[in-house]
C-alpha positions in Angstrom: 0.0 0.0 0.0 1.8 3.3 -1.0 2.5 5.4 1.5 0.6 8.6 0.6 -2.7 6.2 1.1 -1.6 5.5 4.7 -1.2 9.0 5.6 -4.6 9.9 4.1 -6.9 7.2 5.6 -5.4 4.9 8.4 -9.0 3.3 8.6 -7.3 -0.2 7.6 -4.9 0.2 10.4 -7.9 0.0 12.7 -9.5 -2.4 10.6 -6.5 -4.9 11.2 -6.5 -3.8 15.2 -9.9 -4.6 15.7 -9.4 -7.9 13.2 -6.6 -9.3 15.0 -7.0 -8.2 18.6 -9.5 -10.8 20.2 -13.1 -9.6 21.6 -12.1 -6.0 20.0 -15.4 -4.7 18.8 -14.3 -1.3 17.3 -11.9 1.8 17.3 -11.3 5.5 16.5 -8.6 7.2 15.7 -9.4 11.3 17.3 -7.9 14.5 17.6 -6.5 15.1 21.1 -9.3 17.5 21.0 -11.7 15.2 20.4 -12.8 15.4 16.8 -13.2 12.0 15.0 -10.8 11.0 12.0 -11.3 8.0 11.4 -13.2 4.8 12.7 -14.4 1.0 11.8 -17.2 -0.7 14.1 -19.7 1.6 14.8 -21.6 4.3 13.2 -20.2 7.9 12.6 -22.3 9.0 15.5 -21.3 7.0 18.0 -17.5 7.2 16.6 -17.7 11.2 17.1 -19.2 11.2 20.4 -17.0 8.4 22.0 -14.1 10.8 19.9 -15.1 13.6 22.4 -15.4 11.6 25.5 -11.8 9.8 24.6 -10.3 13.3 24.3 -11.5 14.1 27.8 -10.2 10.5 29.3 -6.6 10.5 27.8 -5.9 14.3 28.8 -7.7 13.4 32.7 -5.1 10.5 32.6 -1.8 12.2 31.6 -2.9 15.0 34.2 -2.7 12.1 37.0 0.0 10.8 35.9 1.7 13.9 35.6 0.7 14.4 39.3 1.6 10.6 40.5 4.9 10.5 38.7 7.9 12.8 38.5 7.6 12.8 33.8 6.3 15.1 31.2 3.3 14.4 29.0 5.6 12.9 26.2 7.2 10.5 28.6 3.6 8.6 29.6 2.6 8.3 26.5 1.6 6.0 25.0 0.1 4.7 28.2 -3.0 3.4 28.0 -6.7 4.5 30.2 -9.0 1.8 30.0 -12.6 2.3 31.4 -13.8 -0.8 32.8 -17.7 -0.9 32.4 -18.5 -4.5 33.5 -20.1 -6.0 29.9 -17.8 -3.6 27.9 -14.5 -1.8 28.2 -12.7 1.4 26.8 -8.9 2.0 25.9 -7.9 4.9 25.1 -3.8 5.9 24.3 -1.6 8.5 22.4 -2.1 8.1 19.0 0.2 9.6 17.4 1.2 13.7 17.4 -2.1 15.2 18.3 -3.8 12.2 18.2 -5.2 9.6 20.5 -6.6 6.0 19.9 -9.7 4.6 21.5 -10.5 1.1 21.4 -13.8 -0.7 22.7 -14.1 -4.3 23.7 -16.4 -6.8 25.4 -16.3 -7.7 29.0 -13.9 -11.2 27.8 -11.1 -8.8 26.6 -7.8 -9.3 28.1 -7.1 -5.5 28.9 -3.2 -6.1 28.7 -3.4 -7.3 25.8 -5.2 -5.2 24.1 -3.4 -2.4 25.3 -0.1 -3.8 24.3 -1.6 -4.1 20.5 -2.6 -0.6 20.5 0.6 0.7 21.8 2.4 -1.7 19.4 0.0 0.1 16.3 0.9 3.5 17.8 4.4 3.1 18.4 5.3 1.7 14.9 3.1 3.8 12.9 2.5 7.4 15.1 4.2 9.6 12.7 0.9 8.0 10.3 -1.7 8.2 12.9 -0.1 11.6 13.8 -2.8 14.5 13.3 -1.7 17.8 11.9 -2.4 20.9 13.5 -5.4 22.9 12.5 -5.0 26.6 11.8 
């Protein structure tokens, strides 16, 4: 896949996350400010909503980990929130630059692993997920 393609729609990427990572039931790829780029199991709706809520979660998180440890925003990420909601769950990590990556999954997810894949997909491939700054 050329390269240009990746940097214009990473929906595959998720595709491939949520394909390969067991009882992963979809993701989104935000904006640290909570706008949704790009997403693959739900509908754009919910996508944009959970978009905005992620935004909120992963700058709450680096905030207490800012406060519980002695390291800068940079050094946390890609660190990974998950919001444990009994039949569901929600991981949300550093994306890329200016970008975050929110991942939901049903109540039989191994957490660690999941988190591990998405800090695998974001480590690799963050300058691609990375969002450019808006004017």
């Amino acid at each position: 896949m050329p390269l240009t393609l990746l940097r214009t729609d990473p929906t595959w990427l998720l595709e491939e996350l949520v394909e390969r990572t067991p009882h992963t039931c979809g993701a989104v790829l935000l904006t640290t400010d909570g706008l949704a780029s790009c997403w693959t199991g739900m509908e754009r709706d919910t996508a944009e909503r959970l978009a905005a809520i992620a935004s909120g979660v992963h700058s709450l998180a680096q905030g207490v980990a800012h406060e519980l440890q002695s390291a800068t925003p940079e050094q946390l990420a890609p660190n990974t929130a998950v919001l444990d909601l009994g039949d569901r769950a929600v991981l949300v990590c550093t994306g890329g630059e200016g970008s975050c990556l929110l991942v939901v999954v049903d109540g039989e997810a191994d957490h660690g692993a999941v988190g591990y894949a998405m800090a695998k997909l974001a480590t690799g491939l963050g300058e691609h997920l990375a969002t450019p700054a808006r004017a």
